[in-house]
Backbone bond lengths (Angstrom), bond angles and torsions (degrees), N, CA, C in turn:
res aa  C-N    CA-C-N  psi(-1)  N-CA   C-N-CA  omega(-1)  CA-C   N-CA-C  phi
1 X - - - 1.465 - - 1.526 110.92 -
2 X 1.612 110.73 -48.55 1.374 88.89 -174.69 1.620 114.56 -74.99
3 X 1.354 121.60 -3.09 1.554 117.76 170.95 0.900 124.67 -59.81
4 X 1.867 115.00 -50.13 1.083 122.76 -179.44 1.758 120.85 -61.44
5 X 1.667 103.12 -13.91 1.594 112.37 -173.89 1.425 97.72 -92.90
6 X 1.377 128.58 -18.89 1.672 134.87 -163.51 1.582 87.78 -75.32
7 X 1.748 116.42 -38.82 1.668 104.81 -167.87 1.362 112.59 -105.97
8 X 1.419 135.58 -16.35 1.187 147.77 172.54 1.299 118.19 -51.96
9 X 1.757 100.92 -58.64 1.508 117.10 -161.25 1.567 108.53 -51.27
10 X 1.827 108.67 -58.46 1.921 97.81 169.12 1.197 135.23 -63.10
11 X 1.339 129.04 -1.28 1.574 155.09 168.53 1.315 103.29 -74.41
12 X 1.237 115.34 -52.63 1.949 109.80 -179.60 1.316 92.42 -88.14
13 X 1.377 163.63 38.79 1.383 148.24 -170.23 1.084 80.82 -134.42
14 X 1.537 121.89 -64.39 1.673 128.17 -166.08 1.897 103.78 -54.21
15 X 1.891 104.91 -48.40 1.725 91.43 -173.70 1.814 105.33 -79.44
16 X 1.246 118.70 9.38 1.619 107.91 171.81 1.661 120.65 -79.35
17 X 1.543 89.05 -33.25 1.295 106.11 -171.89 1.267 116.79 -71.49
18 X 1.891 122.30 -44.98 1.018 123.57 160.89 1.606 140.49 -57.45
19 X 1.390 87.78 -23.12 1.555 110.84 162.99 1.566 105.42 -71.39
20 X 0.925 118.56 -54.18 1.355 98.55 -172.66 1.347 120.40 -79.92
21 X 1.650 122.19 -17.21 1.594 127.11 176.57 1.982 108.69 -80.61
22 X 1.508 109.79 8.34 1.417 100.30 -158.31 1.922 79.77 -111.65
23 X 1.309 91.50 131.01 1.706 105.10 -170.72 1.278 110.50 -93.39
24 X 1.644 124.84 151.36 1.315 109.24 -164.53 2.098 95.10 -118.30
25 X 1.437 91.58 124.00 1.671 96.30 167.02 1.280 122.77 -86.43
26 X 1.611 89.78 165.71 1.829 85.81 -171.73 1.392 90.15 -102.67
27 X 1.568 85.20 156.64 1.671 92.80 179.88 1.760 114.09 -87.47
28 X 1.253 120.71 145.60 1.134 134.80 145.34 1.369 112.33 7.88
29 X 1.235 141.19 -79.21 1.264 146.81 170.13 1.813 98.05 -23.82
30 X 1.331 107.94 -82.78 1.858 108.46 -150.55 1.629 93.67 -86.53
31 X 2.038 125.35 17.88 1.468 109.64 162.33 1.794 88.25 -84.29
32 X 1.242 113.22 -50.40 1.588 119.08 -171.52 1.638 106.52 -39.54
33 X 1.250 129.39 -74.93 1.044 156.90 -170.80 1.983 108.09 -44.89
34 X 1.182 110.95 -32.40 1.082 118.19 -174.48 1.858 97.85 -107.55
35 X 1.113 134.14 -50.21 1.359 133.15 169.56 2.228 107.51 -47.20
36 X 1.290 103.28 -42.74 1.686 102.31 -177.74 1.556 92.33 -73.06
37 X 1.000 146.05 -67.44 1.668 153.71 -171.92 1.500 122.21 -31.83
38 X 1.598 110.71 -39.00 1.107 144.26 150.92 1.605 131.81 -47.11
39 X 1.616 88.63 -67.27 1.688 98.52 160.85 0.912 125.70 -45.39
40 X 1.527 114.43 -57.68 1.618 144.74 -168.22 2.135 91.15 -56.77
41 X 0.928 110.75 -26.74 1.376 105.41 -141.64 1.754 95.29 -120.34
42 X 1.273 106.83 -11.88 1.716 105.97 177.53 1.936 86.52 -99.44
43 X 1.216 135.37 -32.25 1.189 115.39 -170.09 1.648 106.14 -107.47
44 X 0.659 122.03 40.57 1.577 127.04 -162.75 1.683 112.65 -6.45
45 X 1.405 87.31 78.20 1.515 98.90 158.58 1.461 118.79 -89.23
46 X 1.355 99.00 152.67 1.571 125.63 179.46 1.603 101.56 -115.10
47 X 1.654 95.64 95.93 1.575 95.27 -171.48 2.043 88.63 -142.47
48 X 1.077 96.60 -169.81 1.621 104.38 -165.80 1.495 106.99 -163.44
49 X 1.273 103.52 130.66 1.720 127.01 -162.65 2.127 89.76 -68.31
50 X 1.119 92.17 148.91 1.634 90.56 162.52 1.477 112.62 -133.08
51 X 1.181 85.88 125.52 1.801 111.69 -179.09 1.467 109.23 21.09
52 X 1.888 100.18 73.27 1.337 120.82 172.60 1.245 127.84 39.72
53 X 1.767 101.83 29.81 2.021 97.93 170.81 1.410 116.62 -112.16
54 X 1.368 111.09 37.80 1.640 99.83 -178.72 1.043 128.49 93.50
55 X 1.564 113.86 -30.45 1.701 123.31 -163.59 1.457 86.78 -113.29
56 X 1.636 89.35 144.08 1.202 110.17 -170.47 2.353 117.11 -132.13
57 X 1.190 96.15 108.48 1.498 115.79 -165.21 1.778 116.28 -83.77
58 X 1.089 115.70 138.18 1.309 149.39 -176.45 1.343 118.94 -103.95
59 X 1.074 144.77 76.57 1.665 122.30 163.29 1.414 123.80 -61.42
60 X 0.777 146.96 75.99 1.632 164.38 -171.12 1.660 95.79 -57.29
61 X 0.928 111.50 -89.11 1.648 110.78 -172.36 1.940 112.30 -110.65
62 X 0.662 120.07 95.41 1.753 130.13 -170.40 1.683 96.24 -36.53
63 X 1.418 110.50 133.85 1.375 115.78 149.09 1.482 136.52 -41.04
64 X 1.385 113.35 167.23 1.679 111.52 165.22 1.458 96.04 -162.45
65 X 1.324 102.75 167.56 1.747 123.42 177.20 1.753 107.56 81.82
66 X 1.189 125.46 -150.24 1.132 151.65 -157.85 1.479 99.04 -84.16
67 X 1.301 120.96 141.91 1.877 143.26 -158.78 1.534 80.33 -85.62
68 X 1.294 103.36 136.14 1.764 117.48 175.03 1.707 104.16 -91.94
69 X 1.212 114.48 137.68 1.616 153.40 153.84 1.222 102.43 -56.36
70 X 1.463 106.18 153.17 1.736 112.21 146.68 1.912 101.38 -96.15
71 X 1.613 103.26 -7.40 1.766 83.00 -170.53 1.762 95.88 -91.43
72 X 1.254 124.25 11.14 1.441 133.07 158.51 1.716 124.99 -50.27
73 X 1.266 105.46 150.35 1.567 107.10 -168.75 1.440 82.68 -116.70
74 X 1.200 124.67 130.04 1.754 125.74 165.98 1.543 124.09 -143.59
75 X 1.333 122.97 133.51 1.140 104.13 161.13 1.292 149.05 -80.01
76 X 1.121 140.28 144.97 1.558 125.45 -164.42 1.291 98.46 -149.70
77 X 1.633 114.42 157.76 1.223 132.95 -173.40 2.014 95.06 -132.72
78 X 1.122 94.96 128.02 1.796 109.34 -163.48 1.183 98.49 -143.97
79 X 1.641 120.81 96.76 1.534 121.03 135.43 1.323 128.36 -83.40
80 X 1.555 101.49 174.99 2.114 105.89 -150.56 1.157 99.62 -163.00
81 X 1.483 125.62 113.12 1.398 125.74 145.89 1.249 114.74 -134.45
82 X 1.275 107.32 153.18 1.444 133.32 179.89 1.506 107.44 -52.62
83 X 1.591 110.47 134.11 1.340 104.53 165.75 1.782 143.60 -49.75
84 X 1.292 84.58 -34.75 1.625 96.29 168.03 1.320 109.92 -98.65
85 X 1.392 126.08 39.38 1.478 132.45 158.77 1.667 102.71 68.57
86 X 0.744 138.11 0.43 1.941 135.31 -158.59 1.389 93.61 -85.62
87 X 0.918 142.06 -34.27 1.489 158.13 141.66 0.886 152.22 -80.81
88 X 1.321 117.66 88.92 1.626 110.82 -177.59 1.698 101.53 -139.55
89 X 1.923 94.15 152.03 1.794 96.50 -171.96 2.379 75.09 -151.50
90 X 1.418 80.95 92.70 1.771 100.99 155.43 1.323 133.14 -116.43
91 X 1.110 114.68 -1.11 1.573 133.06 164.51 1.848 100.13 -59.20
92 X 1.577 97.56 113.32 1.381 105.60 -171.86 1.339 116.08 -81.25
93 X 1.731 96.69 -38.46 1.793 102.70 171.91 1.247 123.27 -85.36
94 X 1.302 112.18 35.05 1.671 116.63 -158.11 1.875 91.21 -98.48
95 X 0.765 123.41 174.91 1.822 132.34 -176.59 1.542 89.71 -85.88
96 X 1.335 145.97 -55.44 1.070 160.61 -169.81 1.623 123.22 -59.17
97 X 1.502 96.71 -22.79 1.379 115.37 176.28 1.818 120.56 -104.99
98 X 1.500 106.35 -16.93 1.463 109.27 173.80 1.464 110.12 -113.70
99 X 1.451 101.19 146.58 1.625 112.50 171.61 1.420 106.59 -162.92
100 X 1.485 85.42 139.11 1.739 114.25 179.48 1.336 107.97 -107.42
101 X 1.685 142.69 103.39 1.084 117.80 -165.08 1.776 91.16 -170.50
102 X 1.127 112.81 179.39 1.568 110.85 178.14 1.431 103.06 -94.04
103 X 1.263 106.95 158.20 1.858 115.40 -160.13 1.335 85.65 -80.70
104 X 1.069 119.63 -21.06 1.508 87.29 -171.34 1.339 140.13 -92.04
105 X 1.579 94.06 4.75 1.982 131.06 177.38 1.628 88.20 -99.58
106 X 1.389 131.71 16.09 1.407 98.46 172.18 1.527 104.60 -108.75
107 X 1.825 97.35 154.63 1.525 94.28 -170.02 1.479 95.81 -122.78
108 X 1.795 105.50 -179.51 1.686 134.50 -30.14 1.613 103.10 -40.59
109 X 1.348 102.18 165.51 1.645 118.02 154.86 1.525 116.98 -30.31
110 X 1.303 131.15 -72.98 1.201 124.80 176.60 1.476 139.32 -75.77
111 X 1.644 100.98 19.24 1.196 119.91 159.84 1.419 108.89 -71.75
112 X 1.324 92.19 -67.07 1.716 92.41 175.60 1.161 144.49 -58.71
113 X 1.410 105.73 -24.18 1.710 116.58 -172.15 1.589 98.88 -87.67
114 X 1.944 112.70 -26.09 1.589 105.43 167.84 1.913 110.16 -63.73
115 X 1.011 107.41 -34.34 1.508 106.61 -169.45 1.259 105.79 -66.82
116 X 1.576 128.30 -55.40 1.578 148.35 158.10 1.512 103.24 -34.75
117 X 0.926 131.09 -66.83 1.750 145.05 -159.48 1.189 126.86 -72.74
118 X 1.368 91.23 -54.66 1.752 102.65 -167.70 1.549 105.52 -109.32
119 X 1.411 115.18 -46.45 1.669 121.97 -164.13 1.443 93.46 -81.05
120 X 1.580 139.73 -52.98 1.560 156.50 135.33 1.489 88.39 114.02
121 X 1.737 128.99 -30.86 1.314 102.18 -174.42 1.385 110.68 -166.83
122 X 1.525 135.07 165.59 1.420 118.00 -123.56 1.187 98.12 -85.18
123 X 1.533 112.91 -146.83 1.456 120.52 167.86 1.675 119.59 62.80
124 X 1.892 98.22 14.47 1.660 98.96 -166.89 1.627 90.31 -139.23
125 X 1.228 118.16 170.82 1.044 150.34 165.49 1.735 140.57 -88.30
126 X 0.888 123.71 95.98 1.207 120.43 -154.43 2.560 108.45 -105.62
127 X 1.296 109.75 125.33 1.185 83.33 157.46 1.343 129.33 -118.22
128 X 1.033 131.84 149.39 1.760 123.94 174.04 1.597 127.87 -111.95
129 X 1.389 118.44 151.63 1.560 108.34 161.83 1.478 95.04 -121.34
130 X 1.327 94.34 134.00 1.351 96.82 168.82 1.389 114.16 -144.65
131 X 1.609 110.07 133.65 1.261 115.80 -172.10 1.549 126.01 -90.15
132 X 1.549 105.91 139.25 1.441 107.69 -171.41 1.269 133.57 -2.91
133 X 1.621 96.10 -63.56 1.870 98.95 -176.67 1.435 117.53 -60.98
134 X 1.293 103.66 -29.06 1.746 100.84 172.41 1.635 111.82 -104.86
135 X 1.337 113.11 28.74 1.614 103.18 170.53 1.695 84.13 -115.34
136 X 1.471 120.90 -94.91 1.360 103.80 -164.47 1.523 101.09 -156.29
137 X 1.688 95.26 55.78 1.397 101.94 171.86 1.081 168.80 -30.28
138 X 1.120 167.77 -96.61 1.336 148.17 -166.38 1.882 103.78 -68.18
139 X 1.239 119.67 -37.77 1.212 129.70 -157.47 1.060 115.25 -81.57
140 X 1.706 111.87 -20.10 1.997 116.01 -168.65 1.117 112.24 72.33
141 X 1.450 123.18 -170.05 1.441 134.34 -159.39 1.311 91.58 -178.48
142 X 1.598 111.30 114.74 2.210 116.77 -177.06 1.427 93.55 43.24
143 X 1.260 92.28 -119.41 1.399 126.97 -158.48 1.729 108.17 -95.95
144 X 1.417 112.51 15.00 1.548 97.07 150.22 1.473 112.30 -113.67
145 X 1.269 94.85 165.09 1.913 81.83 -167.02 1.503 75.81 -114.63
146 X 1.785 87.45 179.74 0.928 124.74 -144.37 1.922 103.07 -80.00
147 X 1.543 129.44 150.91 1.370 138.24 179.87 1.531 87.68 68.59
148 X 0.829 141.05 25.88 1.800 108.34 176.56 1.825 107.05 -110.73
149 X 1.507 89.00 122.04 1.740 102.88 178.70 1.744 87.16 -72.63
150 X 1.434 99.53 161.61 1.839 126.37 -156.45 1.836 91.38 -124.74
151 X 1.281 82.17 171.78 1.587 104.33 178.90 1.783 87.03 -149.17
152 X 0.756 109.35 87.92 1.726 122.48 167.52 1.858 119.66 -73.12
153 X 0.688 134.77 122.51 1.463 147.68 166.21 1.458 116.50 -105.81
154 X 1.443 125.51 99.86 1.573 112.38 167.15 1.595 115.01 -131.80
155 X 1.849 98.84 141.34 1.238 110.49 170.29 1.251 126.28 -95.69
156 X 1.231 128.43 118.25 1.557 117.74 -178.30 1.375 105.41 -119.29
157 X 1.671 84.20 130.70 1.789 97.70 -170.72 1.430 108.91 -100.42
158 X 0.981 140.14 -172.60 1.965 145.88 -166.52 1.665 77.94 -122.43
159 X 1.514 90.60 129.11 2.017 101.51 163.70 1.604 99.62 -60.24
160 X 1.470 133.12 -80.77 1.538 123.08 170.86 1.850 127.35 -9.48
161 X 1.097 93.47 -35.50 1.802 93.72 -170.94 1.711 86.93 -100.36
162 X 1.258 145.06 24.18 1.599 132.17 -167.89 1.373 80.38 -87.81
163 X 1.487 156.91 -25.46 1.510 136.33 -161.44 1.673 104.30 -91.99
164 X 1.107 112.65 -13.11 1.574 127.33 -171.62 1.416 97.25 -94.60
165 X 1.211 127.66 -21.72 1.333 134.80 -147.86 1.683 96.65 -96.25
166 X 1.466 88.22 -58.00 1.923 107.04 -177.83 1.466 82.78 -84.65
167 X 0.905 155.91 -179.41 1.527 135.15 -89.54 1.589 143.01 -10.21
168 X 1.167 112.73 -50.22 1.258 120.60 167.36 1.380 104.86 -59.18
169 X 1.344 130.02 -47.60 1.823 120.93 166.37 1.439 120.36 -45.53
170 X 1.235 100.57 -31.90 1.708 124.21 -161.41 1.815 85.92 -82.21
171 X 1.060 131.22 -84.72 1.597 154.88 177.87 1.610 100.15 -26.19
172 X 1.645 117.94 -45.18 1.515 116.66 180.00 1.565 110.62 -82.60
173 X 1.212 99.71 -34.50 1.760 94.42 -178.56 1.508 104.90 -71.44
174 X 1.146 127.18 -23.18 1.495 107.67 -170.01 1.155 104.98 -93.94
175 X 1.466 124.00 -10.48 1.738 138.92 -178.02 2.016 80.20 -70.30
176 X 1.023 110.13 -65.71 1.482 114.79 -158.63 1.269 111.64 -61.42
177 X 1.335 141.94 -37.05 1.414 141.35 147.85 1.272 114.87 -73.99
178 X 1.040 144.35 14.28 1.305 130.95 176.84 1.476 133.82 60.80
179 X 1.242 113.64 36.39 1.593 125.14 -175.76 1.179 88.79 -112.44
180 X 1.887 75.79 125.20 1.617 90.43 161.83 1.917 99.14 -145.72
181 X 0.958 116.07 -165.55 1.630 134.71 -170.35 1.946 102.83 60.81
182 X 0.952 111.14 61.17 1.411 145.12 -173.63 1.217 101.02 -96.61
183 X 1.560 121.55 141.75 1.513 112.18 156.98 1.484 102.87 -126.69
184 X 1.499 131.27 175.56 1.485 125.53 177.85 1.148 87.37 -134.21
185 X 1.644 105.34 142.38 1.347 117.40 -179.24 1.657 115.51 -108.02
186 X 1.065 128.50 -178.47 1.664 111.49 -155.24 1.225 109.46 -67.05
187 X 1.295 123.56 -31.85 1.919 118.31 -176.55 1.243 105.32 -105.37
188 X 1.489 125.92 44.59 1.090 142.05 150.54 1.995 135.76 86.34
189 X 1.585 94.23 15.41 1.449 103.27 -169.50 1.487 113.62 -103.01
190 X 1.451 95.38 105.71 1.582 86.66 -179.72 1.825 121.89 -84.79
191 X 1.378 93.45 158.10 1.463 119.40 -159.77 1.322 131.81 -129.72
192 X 1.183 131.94 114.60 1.570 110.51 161.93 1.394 124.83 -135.33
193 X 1.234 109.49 118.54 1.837 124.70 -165.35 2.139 90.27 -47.89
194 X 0.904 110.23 149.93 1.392 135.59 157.37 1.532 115.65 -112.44
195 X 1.047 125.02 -58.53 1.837 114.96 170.72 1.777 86.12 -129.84
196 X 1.062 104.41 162.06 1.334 121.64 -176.97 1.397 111.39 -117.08
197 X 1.379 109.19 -1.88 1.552 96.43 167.61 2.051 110.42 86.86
198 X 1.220 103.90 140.15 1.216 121.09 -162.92 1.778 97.28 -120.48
199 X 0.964 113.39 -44.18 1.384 132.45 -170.51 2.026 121.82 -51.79
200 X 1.098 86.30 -171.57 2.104 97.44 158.42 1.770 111.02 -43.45
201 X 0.941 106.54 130.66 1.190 107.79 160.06 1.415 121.09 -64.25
202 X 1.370 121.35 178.13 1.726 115.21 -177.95 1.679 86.05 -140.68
203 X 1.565 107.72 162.85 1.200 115.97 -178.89 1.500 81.46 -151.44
204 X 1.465 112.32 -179.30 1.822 127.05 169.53 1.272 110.46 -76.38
205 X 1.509 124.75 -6.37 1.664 119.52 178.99 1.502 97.51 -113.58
206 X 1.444 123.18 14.07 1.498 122.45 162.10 1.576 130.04 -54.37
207 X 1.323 144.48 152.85 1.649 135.88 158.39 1.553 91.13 -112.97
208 X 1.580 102.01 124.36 1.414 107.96 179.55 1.478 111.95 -111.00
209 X 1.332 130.74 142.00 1.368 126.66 141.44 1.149 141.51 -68.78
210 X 1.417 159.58 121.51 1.435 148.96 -161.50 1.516 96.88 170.97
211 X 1.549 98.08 140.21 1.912 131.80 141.69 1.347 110.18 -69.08
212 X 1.129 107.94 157.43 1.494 132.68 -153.89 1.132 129.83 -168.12
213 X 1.118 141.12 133.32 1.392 123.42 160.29 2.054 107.40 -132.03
214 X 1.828 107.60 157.25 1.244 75.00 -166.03 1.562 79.63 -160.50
215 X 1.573 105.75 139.08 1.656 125.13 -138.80 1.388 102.71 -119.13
216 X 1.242 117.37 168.90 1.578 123.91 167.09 1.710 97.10 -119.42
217 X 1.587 103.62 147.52 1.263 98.84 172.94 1.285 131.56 -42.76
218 X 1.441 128.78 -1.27 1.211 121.52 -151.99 1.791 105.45 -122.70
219 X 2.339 84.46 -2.92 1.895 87.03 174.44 1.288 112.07 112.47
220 X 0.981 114.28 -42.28 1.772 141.73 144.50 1.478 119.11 2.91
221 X 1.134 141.40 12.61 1.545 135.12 165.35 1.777 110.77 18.87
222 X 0.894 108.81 108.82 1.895 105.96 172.09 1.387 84.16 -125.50
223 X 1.262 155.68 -32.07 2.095 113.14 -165.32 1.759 66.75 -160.27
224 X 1.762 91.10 155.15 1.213 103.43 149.07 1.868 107.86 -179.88
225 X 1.523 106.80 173.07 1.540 97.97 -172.87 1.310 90.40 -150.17
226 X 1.671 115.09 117.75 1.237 125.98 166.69 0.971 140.87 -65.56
227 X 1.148 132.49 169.67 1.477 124.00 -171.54 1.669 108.16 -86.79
228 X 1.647 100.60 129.05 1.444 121.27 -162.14 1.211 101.26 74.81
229 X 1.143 134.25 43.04 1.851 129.44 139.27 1.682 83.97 -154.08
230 X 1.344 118.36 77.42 1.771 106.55 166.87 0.936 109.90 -101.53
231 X 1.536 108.15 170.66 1.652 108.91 -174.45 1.643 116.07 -110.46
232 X 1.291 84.27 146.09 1.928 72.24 -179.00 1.959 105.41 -120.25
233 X 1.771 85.15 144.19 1.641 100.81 -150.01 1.587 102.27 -119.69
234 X 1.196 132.87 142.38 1.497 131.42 162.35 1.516 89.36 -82.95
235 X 1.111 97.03 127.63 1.729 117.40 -178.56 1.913 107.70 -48.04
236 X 1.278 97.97 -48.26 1.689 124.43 -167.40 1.427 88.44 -56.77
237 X 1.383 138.24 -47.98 1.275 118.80 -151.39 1.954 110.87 -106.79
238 X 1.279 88.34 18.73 0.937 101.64 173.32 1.897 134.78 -77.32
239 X 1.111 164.32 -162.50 1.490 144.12 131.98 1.328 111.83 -58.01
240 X 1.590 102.29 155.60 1.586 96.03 179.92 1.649 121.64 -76.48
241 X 1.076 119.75 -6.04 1.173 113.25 176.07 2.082 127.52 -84.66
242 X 1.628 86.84 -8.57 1.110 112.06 154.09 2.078 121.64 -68.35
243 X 0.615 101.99 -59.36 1.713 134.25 174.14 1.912 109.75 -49.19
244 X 1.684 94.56 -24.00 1.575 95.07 -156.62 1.616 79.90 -114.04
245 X 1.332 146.13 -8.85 1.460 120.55 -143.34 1.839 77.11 -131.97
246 X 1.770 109.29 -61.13 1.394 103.00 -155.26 1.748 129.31 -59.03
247 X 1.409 101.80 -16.82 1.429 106.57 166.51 1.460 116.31 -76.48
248 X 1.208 128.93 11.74 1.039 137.92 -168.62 2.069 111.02 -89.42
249 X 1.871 90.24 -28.96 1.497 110.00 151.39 1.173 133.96 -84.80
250 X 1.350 113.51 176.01 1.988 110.02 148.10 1.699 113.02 -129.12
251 X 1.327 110.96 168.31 0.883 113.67 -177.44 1.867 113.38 -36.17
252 X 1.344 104.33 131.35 1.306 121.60 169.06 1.470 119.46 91.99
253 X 1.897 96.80 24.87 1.417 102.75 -168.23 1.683 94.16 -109.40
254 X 1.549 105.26 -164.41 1.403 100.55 173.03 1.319 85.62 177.24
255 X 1.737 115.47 156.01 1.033 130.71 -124.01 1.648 103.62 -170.51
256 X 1.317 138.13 116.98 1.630 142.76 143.72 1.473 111.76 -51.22
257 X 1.203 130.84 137.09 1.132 115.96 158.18 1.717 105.09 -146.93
258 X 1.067 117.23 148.69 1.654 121.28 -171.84 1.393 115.89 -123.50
259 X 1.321 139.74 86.89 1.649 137.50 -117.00 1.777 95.53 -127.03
260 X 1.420 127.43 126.17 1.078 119.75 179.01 1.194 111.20 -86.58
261 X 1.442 119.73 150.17 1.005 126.80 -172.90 1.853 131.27 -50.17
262 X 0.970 104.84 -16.48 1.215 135.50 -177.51 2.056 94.34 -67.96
263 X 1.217 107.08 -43.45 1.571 115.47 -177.19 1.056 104.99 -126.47
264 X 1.610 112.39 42.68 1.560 120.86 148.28 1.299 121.78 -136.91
265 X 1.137 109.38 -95.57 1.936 107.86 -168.33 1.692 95.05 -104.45
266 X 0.970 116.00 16.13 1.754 126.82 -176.24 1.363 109.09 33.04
267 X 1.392 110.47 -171.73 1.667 110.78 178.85 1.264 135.62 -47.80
268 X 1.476 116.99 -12.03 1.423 113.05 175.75 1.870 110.21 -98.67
269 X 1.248 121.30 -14.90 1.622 116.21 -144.92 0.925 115.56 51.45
270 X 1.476 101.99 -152.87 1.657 125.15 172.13 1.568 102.22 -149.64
271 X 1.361 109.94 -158.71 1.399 115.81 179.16 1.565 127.24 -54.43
272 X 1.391 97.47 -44.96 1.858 89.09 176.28 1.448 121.77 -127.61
273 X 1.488 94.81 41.22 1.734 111.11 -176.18 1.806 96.55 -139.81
274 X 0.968 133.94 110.62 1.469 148.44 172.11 1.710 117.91 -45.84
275 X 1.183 143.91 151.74 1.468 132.03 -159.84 1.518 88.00 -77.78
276 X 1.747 106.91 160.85 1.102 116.54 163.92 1.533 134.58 51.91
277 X 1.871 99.10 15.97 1.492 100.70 179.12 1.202 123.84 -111.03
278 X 1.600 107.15 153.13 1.670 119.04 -165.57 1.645 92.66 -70.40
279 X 1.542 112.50 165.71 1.114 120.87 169.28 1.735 141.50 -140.53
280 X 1.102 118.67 115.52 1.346 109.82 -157.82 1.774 117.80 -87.34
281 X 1.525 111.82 110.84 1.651 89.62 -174.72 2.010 101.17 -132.07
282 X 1.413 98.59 153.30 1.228 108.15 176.07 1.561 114.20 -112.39
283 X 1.438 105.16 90.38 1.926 109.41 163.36 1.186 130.97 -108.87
284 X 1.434 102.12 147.35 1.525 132.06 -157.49 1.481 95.91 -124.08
285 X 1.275 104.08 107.35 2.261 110.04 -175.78 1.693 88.01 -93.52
286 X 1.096 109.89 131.52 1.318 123.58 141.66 1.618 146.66 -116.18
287 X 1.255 91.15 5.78 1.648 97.67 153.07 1.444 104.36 -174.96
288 X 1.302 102.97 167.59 1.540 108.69 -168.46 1.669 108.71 -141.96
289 X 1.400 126.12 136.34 1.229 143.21 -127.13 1.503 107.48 -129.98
């Protein structure tokens, strides 16, 4: 006995010690839980837990029309920043901020089930907190990193009202820069000739030459061709708001035009134009084909 105590005794001394130097973390759950509580409570929101998961909902602007699907195609405008500010993406006309897609591809999980659940139908505003483990935890998502509970904001608009929608975008941006002597033409693209051109006439079965440049509301440059590298375009294959404004010159004219989305890259875009956005471009034709 006492041998077995001669070799034991520093064996339990050594695992007491480590036991007691080995620190205990909190898990994920009660860092989340205590970081949203906080938030909630430094900005005094008036928000409401949903059916005991942590996330916590806002109705911002009440719905209308028809109860939303996940097998629905919708557009929405969704800003997101991180609770501790390290993140934030509020740029509305940004590519990052619009999506046209079925609710039920939109992410995290409780994005959607707030839009489905709580907001139920478009034309409303929804806000969320949602904490790490159920936004896109430990791992991040791009450019959010990883553990960070969100403050989500989403607008969901009705595809039908998108021409009502891009006007009033159209109507505020030019309030906000200060353009005015504008005209709108019947499917809604406003315009205003700068020289009208001396030249060829243009029709929709024209091939035009012209520089350009051509903007997102937000200032944003996506394509353009300067003067002495212009591009030359079959009018036809162009957007329609192209089609509806530029014959409106002749050769050697040039022209603003601010094109709703509806008579541009429509609800989906493409790669370097965002869903559903209006567009601002300035062309200068210099020859016509």
């Amino acid at each position: 006995m006492k041998r077995f105590l001669k070799y034991s005794l520093p064996g339990f001394l050594v695992l007491s010690i480590f036991v007691a130097c080995e620190k205990e973390y909190e898990s994920i759950d009660v860092i989340d839980d205590r970081t949203v509580q906080e938030y909630i409570k430094q900005n005094n929101l008036t928000v409401q837990e949903y059916n005991g998961t942590k996330v916590y909902y806002q109705i911002l602007v009440p719905g209308s029309g028809t109860d939303l699907k996940y097998s629905d195609q919708i557009p929405a405008i969704v800003t997101m920043r991180s609770l501790d500010g390290k993140y934030v993406s509020q740029d509305t006309f940004n590519m990052g901020n619009r999506y046209y897609n079925f609710l039920g591809y939109y992410n995290p999980e409780p994005l959607r089930v707030g839009v489905k659940e709580v907001l139920k139908k478009p034309n409303g505003t929804i806000r969320m907190i949602i904490p790490s483990r159920l936004a896109f935890g430990r791992n991040g998502s791009g450019s959010i990193p990883g553990n960070a509970s969100l403050d989500v904001t989403v607008r969901v608009l009705e595809t039908s009202k998108l021409p009502e929608y891009d006007d009033f975008t159209i109507r505020k941006y030019m309030e906000s820069k200060s353009l005015t002597g504008f005209s709108k033409s019947t499917n809604g693209v406003y315009y205003k000739i700068a020289q009208p051109g001396t030249g060829s006439p243009i029709s929709v079965d024209s091939t035009i030459v012209a520089n350009y440049t051509g903007k997102l509301m937000n200032g944003v440059i996506f394509d353009r061709a300067n003067p002495g590298a212009e591009a030359t375009f079959g009018l036809k294959s162009l957007v329609k708001g192209w089609q509806e404004v530029i014959p409106l010159i002749k050769q050697g004219g040039s022209v603003r035009m601010i094109i709703p989305s509806t008579l541009g890259y429509g609800k989906e875009g493409n790669s370097s134009i965002p869903p559903f956005s209006c567009l601002d471009f300035e062309v200068n034709v210099t020859d016509v084909k």
